[in-house]
FIZALO-486392 format. One record per residue (C-alpha): residue in three letters; y, x, z. Coordinates in Angstrom, 3 decimals. Layout:
<rs>
R  residu     north      east        up
R     ala         Y         X         Z
...
</rs>
This chain:
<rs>
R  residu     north      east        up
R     unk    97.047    85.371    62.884
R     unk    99.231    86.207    65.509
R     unk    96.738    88.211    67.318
R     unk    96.670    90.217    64.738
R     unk   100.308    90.774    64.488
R     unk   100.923    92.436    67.376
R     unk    97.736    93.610    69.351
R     unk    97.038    97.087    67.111
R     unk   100.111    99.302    68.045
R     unk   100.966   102.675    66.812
R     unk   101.413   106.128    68.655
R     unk   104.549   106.211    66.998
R     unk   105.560   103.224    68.763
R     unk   104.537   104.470    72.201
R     unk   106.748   107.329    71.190
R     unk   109.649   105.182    70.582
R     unk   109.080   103.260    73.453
R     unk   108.408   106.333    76.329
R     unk   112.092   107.573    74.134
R     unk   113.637   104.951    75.759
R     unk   112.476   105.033    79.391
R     unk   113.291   106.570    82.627
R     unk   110.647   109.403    82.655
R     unk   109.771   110.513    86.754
R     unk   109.116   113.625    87.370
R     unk   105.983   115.333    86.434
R     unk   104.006   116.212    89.275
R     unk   102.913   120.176    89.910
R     unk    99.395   119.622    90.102
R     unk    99.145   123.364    91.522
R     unk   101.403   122.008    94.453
R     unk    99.585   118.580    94.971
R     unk    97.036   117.951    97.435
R     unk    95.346   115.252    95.348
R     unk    92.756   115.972    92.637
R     unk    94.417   116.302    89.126
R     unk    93.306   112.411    88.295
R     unk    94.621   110.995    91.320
R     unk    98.174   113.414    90.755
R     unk    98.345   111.968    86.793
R     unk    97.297   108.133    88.048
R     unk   100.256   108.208    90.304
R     unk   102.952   109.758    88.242
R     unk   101.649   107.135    85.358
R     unk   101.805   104.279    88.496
R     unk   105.795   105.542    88.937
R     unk   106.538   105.586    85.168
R     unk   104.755   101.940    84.387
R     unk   107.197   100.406    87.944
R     unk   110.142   102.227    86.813
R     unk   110.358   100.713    83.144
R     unk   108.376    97.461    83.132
R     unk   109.236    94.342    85.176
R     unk   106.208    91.507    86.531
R     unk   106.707    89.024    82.899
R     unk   104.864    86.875    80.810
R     unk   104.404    89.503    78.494
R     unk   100.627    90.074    77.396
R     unk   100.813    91.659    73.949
R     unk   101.533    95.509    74.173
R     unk   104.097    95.264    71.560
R     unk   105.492    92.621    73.176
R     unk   105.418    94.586    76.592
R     unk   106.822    98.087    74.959
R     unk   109.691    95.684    72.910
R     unk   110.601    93.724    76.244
R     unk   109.691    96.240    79.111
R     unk   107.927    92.631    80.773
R     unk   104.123    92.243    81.162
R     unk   101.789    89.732    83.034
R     unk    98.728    91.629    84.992
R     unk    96.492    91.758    81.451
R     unk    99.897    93.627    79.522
R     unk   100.573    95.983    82.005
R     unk    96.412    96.721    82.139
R     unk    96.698    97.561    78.741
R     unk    99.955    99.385    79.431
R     unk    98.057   101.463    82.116
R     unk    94.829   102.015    79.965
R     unk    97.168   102.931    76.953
R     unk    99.121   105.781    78.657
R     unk    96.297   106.440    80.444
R     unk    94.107   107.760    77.779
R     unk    97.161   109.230    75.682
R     unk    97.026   111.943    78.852
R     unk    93.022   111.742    78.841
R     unk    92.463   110.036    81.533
R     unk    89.212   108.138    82.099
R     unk    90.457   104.701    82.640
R     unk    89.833   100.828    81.458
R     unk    90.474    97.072    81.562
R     unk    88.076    95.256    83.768
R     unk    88.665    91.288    84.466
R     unk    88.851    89.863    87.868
R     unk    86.864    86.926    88.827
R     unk    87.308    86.663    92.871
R     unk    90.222    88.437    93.837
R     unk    90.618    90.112    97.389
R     unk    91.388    86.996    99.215
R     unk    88.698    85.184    97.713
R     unk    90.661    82.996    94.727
R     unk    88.280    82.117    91.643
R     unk    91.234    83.533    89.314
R     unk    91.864    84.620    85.867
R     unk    92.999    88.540    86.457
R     unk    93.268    91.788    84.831
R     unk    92.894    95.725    86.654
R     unk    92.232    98.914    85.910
R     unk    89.284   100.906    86.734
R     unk    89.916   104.880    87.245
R     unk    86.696   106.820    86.999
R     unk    87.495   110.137    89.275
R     unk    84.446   112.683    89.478
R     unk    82.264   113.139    90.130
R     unk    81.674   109.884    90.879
R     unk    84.146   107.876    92.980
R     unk    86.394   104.593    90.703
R     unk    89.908   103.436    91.811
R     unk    90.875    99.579    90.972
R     unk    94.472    99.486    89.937
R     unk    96.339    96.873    90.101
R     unk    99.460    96.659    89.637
R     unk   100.759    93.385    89.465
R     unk    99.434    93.167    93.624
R     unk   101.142    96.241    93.921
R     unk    97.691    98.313    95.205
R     unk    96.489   102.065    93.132
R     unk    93.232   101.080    95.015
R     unk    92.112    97.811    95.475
R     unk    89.146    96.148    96.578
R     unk    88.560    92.647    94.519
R     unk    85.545    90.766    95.942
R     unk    83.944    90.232    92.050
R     unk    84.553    91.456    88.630
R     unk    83.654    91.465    85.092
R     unk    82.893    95.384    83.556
R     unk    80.650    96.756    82.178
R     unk    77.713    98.562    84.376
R     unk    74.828   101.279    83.082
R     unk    71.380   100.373    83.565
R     unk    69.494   103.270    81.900
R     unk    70.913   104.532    78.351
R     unk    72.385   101.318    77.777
R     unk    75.698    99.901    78.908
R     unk    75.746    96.130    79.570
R     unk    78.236    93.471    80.769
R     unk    78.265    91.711    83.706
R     unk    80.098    90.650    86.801
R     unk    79.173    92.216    89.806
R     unk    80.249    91.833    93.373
R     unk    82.046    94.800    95.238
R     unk    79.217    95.448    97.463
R     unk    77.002    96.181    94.381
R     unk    79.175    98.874    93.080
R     unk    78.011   101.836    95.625
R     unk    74.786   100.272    93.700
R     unk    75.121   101.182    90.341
R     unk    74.859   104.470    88.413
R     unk    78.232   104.082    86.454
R     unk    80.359   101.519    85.364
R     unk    83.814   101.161    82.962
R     unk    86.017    98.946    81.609
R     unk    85.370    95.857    79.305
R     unk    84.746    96.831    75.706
R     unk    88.159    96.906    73.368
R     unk    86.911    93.968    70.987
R     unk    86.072    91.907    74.461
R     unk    90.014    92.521    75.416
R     unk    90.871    91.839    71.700
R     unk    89.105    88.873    72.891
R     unk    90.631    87.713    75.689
R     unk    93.818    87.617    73.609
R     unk    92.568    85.255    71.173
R     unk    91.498    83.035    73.989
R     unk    95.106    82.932    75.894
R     unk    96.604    82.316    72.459
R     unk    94.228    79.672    71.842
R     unk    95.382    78.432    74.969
R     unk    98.682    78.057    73.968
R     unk    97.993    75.620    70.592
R     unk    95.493    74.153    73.276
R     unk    98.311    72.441    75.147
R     unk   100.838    71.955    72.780
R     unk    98.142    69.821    71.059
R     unk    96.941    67.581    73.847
R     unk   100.848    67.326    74.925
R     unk   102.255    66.277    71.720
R     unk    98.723    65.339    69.778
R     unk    98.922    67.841    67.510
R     unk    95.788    67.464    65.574
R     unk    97.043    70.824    63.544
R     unk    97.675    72.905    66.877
R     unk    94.149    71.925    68.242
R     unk    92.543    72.828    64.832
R     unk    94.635    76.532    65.325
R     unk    92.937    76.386    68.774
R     unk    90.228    75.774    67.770
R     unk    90.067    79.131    65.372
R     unk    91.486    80.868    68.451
R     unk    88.724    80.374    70.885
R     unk    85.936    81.016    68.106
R     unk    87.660    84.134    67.131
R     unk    87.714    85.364    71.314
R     unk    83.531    84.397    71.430
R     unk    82.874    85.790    68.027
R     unk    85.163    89.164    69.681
R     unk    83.646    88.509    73.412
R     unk    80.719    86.424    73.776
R     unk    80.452    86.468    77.580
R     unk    83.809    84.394    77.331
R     unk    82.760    81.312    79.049
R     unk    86.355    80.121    79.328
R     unk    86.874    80.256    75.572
R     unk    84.032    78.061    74.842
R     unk    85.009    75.238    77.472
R     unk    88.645    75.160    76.327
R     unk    86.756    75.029    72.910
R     unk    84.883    71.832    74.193
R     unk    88.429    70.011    75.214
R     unk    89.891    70.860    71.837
R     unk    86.727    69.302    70.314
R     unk    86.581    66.506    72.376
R     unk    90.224    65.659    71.722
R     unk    89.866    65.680    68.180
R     unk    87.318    63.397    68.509
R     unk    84.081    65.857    67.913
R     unk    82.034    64.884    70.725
R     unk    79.005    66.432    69.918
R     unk    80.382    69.681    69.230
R     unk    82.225    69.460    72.998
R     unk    78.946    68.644    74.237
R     unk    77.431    71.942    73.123
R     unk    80.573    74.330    74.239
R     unk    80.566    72.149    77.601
R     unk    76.583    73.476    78.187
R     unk    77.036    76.774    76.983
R     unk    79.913    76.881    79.108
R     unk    78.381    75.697    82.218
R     unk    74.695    77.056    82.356
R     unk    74.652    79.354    84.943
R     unk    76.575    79.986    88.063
R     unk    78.260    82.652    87.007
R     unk    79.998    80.470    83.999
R     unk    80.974    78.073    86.134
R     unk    82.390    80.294    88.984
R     unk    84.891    81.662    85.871
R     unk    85.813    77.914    84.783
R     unk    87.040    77.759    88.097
R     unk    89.514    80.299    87.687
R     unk    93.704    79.195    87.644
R     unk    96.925    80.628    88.268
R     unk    97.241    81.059    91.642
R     unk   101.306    79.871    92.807
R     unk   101.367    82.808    95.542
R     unk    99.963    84.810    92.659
R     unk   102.421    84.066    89.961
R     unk   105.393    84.388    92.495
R     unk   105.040    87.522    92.632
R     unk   106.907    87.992    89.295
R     unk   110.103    86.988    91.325
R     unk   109.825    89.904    93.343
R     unk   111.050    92.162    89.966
R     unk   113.609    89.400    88.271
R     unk   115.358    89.657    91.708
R     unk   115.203    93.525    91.978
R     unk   113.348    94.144    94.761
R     unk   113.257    97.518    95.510
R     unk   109.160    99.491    95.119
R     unk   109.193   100.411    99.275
R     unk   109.981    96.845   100.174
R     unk   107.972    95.150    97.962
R     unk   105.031    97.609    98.998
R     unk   106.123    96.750   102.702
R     unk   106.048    92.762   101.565
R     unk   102.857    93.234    99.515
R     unk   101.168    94.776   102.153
R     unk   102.593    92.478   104.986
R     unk   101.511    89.728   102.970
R     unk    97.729    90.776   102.195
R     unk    97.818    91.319    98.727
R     unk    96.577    94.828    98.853
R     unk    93.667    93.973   102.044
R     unk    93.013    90.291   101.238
R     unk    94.525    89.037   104.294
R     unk    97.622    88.996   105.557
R     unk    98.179    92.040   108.389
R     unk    99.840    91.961   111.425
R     unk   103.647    92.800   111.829
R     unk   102.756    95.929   113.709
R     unk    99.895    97.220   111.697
R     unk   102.542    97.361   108.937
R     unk   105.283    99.193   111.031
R     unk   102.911   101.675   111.880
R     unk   101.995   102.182   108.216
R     unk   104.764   102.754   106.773
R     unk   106.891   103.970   109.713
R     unk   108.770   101.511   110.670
R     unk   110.083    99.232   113.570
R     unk   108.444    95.287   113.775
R     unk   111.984    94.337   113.146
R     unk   112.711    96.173   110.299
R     unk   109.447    94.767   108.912
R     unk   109.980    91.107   109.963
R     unk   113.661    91.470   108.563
R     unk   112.563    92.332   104.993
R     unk   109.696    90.225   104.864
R     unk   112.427    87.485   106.140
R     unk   114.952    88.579   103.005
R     unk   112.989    88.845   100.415
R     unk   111.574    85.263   100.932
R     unk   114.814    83.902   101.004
R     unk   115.713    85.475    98.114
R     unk   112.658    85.055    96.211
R     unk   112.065    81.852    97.873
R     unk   108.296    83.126    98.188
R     unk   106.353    81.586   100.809
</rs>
């Protein structure tokens, strides 16, 4: 399948890959103020910006061969590099995002000790963000379990991590799915919704939290005529509040705009400065002089490059 293809990659081909790319300078951790973690997480932050544009990208083969990823690719970028320099790092899924949109997002958690986690994200453009509720997995004794948990419940919890590698192997199979999914409802493809099909009961049998994989399993069942089958993925699907909070989830336009900010070459300070002007690292947007002061600026400078890269962009 083509999951299967391209999801297991070699260190051999990270090596190939990092070959190829502009390398920033490693950081002196003896001359840094920040803990070692924080020092490595940033210098990884730098190379990941430098070498990989906001794409459509969400295989990591796909995102080493084409230097392009969507948020989930360059999570599994970040996680990737991340534990090749031992790093204590993971995929977690975003179901509310900082501005309160049900969405369908990927992040990394950074565990720092003793016991403090940074949320990466780096298609928002934040090394610390604050999304209002995500999927992970949390410790409740000896036993890890996964759930989605609101930000106020994380000062909560003993320890938490990222989402299980089969569950992410999962979430692959369910985008691909996705893919025959449409193509066979556009064109009424009974043999693309029969591939979809095998897609989305590939991503439960991988991750069987995925609520979204069993409702798109409903509409390829119900579309093929199988409505009794439908009927069961439809209740699975929509039993509790939390399932139903994830079916919610879409692709956000102010969201998915942000790739523009990268295909027209936006430079990292004033897409920070935009990013930031523009809430996507607090959740709302912030006031013109809150964001001069920041980053040590003038209100006109900041209203100027807000003002270009809108226009060229055409983000609004």
């Amino acid at each position: 399948m083509e999951a299967e293809k391209s999801s297991h990659v070699a260190p051999e081909e990270i090596e190939e890959a990092l070959s190829r790319w502009n390398i920033p300078e490693i950081p002196s951790v003896s001359s840094s103020q920040m803990k070692p973690e924080l020092a490595l997480l940033s210098w990884l932050w730098q190379l990941v910006k430098q070498n990989v544009k906001r794409g459509r990208m969400f295989q990591l083969r796909d995102v080493l061969l084409h230097q392009q990823a969507d948020c989930l690719g360059l999570a599994q970028l970040l996680s990737c590099l991340g534990k090749r320099y031992c790093l204590d790092i993971g995929i977690v899924e975003v179901v509310i995002d900082n501005a309160g949109r049900y969405t369908s997002h990927y992040v990394n958690v950074v565990k720092i000790p003793p016991r403090s986690w940074h949320f990466v994200d780096l298609w928002y453009g934040s090394k610390d963000i604050k999304h209002r509720r995500m999927g992970l997995q949390v410790k409740e004794g000896n036993e890890w379990r996964t759930k989605d948990i609101d930000w106020e419940e994380l000062e909560k919890v003993p320890d938490i991590r990222g989402l299980p590698d089969s569950y992410i192997e999962g979430i692959i199979h369910y985008i691909l799915g996705n893919r025959h999914l449409e193509r066979g409802i556009r064109c009424r493809s009974g043999h693309d919704l029969d591939i979809a099909i095998k897609y989305f009961t590939e991503a439960i049998n991988l991750y069987p939290g995925c609520v979204r994989a069993y409702f798109n399993r409903a509409i390829a069942y119900e579309n093929m005529g199988d409505h009794k089958r439908a009927q069961l993925d439809y209740e699975q699907a929509l039993k509790d509040e939390a399932g139903q909070i994830r079916i919610l989830a879409r692709e956000h336009e102010e969201v998915v705009k942000l790739i523009e900010l990268d295909r027209a070459n936006v430079g990292p300070r004033e897409q920070e400065i935009y990013l930031f002007k523009k809430g996507f690292f607090t959740g709302e947007e912030v006031a013109p002089a809150i964001v001069a002061r920041h980053f040590g600026i003038s209100e006109r400078e900041v209203s100027d490059i807000v003002s270009q890269i809108e226009t060229i962009c055409q983000l609004v």
